[in-house]
GUTORGU-848063 format. One record per residue: z, y, x of N, C-alpha, C, O in turn. Coordinates in nm, 2 decimals. Each point is the difference from the previous one (the first is absolute). Layout:
BEGIN
   n_pz   n_py   n_px  ca_pz  ca_py  ca_px   c_pz   c_py   c_px   o_pz   o_py   o_px
      Z      Y      X      Z      Y      X      Z      Y      X      Z      Y      X
...
// end
This chain:
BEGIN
   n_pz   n_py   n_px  ca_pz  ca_py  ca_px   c_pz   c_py   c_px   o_pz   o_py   o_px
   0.00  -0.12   0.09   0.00   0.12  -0.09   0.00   0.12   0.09   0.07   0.02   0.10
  -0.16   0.08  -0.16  -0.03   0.08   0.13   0.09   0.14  -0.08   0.06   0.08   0.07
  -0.07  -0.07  -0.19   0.08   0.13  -0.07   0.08  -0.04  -0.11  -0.04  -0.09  -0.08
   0.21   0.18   0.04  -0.01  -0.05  -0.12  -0.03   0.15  -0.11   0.03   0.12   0.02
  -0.07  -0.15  -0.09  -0.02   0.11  -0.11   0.09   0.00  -0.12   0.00  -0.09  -0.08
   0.09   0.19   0.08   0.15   0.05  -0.10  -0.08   0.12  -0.08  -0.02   0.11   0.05
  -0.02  -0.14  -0.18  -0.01   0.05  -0.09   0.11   0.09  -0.11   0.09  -0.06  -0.04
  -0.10   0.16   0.01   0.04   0.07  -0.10  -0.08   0.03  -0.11  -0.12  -0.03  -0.01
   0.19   0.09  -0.08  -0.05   0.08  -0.15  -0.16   0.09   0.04  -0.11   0.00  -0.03
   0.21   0.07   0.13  -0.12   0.14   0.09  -0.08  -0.03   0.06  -0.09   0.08   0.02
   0.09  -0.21   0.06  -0.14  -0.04   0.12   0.08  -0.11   0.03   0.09  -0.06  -0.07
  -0.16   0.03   0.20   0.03  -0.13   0.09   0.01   0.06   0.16  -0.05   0.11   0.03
   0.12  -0.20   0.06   0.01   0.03   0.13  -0.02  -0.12   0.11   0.06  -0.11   0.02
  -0.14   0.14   0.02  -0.04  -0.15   0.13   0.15   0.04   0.11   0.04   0.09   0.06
  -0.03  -0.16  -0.06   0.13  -0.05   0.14  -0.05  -0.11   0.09  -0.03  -0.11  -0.04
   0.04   0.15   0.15   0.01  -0.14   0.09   0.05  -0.09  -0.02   0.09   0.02  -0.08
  -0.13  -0.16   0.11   0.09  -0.13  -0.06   0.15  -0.02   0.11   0.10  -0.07  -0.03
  -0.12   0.16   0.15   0.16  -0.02   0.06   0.10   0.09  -0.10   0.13  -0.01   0.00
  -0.19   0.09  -0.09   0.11   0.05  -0.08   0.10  -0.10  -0.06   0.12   0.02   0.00
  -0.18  -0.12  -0.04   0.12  -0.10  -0.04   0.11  -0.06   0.08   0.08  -0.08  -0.04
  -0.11   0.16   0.20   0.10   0.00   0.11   0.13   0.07  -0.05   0.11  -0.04   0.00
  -0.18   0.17  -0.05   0.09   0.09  -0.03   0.06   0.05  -0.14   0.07   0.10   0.01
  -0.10  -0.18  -0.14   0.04   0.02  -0.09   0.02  -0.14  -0.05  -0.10  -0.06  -0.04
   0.23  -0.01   0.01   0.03  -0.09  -0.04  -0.08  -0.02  -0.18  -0.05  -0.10  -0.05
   0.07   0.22  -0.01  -0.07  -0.06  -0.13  -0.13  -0.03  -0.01  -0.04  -0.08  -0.09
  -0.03   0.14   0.18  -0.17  -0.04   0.04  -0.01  -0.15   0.06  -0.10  -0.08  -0.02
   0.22   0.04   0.11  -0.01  -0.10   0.08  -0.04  -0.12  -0.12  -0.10  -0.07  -0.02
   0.23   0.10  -0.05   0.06  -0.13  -0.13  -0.13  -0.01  -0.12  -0.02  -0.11  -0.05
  -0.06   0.25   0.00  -0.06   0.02  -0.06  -0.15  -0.07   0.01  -0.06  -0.05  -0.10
   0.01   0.06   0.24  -0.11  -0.07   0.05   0.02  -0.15  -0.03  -0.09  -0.07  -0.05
   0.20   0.04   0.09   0.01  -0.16  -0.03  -0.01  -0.06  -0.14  -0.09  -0.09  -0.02
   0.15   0.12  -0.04   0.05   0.00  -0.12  -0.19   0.07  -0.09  -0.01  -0.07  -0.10
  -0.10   0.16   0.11  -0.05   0.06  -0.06  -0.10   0.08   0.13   0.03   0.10   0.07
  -0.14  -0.20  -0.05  -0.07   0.06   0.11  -0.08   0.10  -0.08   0.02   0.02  -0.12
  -0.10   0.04   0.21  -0.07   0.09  -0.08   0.06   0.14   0.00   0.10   0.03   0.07
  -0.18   0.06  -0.14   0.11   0.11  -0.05   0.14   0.00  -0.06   0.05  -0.10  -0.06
   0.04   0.21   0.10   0.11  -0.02  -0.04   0.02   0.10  -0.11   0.02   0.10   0.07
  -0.01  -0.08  -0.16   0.06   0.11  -0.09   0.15   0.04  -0.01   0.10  -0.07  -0.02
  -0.13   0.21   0.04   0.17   0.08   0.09  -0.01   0.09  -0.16  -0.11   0.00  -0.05
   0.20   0.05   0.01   0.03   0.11  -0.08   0.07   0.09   0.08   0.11   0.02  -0.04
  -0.15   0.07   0.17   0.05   0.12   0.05  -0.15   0.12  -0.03  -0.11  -0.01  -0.06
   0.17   0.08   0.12  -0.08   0.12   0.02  -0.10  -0.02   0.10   0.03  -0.07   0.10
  -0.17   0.12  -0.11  -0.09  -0.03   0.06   0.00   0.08   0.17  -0.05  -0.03   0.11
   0.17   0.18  -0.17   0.07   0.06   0.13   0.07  -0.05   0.09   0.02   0.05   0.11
   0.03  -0.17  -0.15   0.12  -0.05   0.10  -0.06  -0.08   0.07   0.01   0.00   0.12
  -0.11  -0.11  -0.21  -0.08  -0.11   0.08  -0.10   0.09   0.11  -0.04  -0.07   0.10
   0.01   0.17  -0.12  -0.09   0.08   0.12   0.11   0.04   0.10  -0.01  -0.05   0.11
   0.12   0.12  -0.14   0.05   0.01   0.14   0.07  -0.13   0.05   0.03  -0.01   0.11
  -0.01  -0.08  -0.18   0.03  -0.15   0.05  -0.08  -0.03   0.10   0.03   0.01   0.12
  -0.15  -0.06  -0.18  -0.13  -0.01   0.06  -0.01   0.08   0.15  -0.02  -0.07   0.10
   0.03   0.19  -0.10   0.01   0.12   0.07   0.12  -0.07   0.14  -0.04   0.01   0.11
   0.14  -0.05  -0.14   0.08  -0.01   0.07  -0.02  -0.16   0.08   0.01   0.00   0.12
  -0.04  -0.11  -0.20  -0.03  -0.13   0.04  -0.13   0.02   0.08  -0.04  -0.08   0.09
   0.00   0.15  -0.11  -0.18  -0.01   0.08   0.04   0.09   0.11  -0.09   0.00   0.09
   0.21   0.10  -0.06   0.01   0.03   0.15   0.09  -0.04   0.06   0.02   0.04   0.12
   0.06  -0.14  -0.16   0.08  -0.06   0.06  -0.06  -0.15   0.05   0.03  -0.09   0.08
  -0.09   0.10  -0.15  -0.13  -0.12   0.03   0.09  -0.15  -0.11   0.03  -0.11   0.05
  -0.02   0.13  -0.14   0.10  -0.10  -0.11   0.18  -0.10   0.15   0.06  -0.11   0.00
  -0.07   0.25   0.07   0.11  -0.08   0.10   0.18   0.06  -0.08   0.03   0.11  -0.04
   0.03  -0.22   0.05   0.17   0.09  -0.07   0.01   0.05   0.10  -0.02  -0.07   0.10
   0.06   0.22  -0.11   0.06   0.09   0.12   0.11   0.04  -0.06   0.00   0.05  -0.11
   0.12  -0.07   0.19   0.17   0.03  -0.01   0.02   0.16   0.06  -0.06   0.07   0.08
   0.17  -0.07  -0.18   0.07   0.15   0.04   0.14  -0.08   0.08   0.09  -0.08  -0.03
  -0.12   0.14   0.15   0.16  -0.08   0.08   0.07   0.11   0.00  -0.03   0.11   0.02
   0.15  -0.16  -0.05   0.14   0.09   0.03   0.03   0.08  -0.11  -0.08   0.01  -0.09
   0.19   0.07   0.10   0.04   0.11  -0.09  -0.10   0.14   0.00  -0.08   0.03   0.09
   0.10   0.05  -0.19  -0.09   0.06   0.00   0.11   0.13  -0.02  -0.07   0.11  -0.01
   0.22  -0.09   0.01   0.04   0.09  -0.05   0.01   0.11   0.15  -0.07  -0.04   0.10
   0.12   0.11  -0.10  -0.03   0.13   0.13  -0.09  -0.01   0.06   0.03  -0.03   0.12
  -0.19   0.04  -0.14  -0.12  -0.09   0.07  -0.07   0.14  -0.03   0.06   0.06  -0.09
  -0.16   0.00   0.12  -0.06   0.06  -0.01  -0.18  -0.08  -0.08  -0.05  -0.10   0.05
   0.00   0.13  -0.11  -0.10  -0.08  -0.09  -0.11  -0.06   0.11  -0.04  -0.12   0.00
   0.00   0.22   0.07  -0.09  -0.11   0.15   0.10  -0.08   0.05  -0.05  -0.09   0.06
   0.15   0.08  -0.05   0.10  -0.11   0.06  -0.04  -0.08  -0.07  -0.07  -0.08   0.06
   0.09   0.05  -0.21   0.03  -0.10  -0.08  -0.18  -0.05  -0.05  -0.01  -0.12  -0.04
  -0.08   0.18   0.05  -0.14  -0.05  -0.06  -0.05   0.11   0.11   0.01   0.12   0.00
  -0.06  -0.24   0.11  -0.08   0.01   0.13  -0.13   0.03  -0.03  -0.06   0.09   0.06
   0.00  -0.16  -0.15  -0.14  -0.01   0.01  -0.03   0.10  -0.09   0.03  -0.01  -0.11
  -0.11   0.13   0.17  -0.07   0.07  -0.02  -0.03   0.04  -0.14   0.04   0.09  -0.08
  -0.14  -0.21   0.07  -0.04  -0.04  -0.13   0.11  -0.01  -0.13  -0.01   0.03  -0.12
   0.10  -0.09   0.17   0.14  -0.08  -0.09   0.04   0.16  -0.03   0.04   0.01  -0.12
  -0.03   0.11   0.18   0.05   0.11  -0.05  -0.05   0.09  -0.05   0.05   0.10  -0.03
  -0.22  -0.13  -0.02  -0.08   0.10  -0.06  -0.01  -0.11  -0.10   0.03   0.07  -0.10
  -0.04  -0.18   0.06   0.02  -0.05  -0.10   0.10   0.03  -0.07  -0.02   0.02  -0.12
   0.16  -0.03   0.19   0.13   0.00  -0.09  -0.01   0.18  -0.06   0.01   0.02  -0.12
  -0.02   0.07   0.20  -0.08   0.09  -0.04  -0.04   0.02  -0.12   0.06   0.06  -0.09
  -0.17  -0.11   0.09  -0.13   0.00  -0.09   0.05  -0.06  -0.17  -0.03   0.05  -0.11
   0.10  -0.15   0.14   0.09  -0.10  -0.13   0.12   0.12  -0.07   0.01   0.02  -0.12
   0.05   0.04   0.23   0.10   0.12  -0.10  -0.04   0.10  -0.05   0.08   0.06  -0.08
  -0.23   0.00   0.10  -0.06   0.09  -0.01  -0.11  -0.03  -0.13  -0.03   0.09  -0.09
  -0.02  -0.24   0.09  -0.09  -0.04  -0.10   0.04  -0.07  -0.11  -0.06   0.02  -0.11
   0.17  -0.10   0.13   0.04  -0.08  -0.13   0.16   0.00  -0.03   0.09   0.06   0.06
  -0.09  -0.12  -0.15   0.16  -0.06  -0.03   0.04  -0.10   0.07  -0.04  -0.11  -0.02
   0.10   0.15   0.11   0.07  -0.14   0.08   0.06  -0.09  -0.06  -0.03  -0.12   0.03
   0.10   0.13  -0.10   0.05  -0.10  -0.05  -0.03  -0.05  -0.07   0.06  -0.10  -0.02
  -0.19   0.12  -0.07  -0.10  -0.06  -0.03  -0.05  -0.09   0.06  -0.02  -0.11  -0.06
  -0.04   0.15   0.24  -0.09  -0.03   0.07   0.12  -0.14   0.03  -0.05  -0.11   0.00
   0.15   0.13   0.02   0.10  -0.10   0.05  -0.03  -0.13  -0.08  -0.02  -0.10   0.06
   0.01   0.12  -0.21   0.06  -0.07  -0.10  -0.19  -0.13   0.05  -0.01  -0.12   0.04
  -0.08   0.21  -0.07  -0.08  -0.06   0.04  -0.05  -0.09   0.13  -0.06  -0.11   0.00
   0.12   0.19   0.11   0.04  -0.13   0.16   0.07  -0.08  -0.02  -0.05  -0.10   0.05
   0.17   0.08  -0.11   0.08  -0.11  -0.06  -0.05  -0.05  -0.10   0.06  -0.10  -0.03
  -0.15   0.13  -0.05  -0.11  -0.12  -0.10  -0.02  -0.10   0.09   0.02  -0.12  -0.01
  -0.09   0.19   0.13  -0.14  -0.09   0.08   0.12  -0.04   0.12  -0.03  -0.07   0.09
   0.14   0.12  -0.09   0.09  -0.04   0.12  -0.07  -0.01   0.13  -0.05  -0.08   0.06
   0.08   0.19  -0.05  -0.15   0.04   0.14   0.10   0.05   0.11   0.04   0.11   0.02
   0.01  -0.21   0.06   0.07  -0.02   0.09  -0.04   0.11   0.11  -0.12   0.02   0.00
   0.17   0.04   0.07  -0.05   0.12   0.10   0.02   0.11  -0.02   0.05   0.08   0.07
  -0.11  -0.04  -0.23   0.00   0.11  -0.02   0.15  -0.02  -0.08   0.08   0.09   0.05
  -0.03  -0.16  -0.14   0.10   0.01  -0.08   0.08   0.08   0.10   0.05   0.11  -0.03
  -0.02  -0.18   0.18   0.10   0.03   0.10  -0.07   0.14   0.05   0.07   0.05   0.09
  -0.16   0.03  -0.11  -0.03   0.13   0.07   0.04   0.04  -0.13   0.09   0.08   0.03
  -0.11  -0.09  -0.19   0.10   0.07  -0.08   0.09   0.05  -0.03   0.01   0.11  -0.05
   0.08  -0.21   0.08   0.11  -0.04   0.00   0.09   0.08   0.08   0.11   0.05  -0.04
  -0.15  -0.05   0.17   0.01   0.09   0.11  -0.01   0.10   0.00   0.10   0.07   0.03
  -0.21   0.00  -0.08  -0.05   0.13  -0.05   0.12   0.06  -0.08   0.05   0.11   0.03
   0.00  -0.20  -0.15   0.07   0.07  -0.05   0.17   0.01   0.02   0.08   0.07  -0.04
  -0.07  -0.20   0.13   0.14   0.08   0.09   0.03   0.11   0.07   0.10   0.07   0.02
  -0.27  -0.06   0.02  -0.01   0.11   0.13   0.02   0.15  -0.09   0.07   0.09   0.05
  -0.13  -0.09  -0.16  -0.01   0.09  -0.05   0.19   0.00  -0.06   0.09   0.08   0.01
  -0.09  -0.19  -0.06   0.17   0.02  -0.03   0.11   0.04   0.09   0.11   0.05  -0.04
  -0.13  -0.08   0.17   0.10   0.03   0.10  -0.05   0.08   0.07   0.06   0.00   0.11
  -0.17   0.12  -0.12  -0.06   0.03   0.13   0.03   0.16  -0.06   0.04   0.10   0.07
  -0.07  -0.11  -0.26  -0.01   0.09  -0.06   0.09   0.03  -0.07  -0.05   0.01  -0.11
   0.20   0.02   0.11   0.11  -0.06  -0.08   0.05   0.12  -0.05   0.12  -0.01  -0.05
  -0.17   0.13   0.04   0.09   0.13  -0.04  -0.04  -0.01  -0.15  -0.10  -0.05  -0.04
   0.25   0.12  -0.07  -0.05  -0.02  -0.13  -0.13   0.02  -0.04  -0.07  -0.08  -0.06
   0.01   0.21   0.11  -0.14   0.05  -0.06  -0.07  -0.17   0.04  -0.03  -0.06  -0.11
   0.00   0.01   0.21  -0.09  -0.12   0.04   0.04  -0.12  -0.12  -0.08  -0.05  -0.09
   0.24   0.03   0.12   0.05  -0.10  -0.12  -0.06  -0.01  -0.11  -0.05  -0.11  -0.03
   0.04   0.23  -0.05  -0.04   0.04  -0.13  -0.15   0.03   0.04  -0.05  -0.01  -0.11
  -0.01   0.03   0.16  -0.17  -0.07   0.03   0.00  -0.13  -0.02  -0.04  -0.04  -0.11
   0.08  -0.07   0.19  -0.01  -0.12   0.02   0.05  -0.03  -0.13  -0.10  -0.04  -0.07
   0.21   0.04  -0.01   0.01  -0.03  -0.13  -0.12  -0.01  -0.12  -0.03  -0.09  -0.08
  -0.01   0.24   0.09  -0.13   0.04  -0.08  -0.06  -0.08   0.00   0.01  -0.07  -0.10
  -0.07   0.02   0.19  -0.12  -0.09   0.11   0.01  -0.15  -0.06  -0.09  -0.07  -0.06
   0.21   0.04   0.09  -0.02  -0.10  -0.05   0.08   0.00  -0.11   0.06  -0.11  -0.01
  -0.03   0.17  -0.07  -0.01  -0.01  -0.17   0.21  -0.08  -0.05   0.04  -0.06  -0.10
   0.03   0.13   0.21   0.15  -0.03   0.01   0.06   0.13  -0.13   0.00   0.12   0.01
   0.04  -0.20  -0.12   0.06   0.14  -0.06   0.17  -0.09   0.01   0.06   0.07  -0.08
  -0.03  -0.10   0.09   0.11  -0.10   0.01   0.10   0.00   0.10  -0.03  -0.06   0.10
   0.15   0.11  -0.10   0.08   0.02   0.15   0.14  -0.14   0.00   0.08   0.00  -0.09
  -0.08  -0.06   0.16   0.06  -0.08  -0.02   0.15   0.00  -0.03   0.01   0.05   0.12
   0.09  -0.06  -0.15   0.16   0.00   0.02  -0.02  -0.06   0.11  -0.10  -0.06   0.04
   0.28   0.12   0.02   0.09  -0.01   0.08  -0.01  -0.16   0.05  -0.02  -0.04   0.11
   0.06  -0.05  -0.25   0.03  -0.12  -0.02  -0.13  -0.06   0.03   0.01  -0.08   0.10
  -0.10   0.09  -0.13  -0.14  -0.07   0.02  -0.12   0.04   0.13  -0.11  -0.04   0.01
   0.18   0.13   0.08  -0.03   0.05   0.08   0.06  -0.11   0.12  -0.07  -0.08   0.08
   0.22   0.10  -0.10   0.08  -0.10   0.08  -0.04  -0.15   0.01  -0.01  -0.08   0.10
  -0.02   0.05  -0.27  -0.10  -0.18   0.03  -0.07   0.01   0.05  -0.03  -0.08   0.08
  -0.07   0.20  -0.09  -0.14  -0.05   0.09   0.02  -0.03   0.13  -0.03  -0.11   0.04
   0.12   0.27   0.06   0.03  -0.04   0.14   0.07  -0.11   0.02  -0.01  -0.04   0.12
   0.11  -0.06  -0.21   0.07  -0.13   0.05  -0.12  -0.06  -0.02   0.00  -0.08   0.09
  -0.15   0.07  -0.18  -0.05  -0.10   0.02  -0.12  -0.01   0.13  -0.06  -0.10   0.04
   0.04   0.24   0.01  -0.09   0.05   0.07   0.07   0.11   0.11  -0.02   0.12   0.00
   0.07  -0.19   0.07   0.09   0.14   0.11  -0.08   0.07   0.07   0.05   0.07   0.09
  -0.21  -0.07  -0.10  -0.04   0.04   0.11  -0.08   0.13  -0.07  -0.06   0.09   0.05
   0.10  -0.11  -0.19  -0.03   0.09  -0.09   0.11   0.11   0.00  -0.03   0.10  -0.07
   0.11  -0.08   0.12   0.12   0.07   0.04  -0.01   0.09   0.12   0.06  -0.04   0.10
  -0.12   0.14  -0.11  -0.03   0.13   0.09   0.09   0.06   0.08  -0.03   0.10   0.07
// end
């Protein structure tokens, strides 16, 4: 198999067949239903997907280490990795764009997300940024005292 082709509502998109390197639901989906795959996302996300798998060459590339006191070229080296991330807060809903990489479970990028948005959480942390980052991603919700405290016993590293 030389491409797989992930169709939507709005068009279709050719992917290399190593993408199923990089996306466990494409992996599982090919087996199970060769051929075309029918995705229900935005025909936006599958283009910068696409966008992202075809310069990374469908390889998982890791974010190592912490990302908090880092300056943003510290934490996303590649050039490229910072006009894209860029380009994603400027063009779409992220958290949109998120919802849709974890459809396709698109290993690589999930972790430059992911990352992205600690960096922006720990890098950018004054109320004014806070209450950006809220907006952004769609937080109207502040947690109690009490449910603040479970989270960090369940996740200490969530604890700033």
């Amino acid at each position: 198999m030389e491409s797989v082709v992930l169709v939507t509502e709005s068009g279709q998109i050719q992917f290399p067949s190593r993408f199923s390197e990089m996306s466990n639901f494409v992996k599982h989906a090919i087996e199970d239903f060769p051929g075309e795959i029918q995705v229900k996302l935005p025909i936006e996300h599958l283009e910068l997907i696409h966008e992202y798998a075809v310069y990374h060459n469908c390889e998982v590339v890791r974010i190592e280490g912490r990302v908090s006191g880092k300056k943003f070229s510290e934490v996303f080296k590649d050039e490229w990795d910072q006009s894209f991330l860029k380009r994603l807060r400027k063009k779409i809903d992220l958290s949109e764009f998120i919802l849709s990489v974890v459809y396709l479970d698109v290993a690589g990028l999930l972790d430059m997300l992911f990352a992205f948005i600690a960096w922006e959480m720990t890098c950018e942390m004054t109320n004014e940024h806070f209450d950006k980052i809220k907006r952004r991603f769609n937080i109207n919700a502040e947690f109690t005292e009490e449910e603040e405290l479970k989270i960090f016993k369940l996740n200490p590293w969530a604890n700033m």
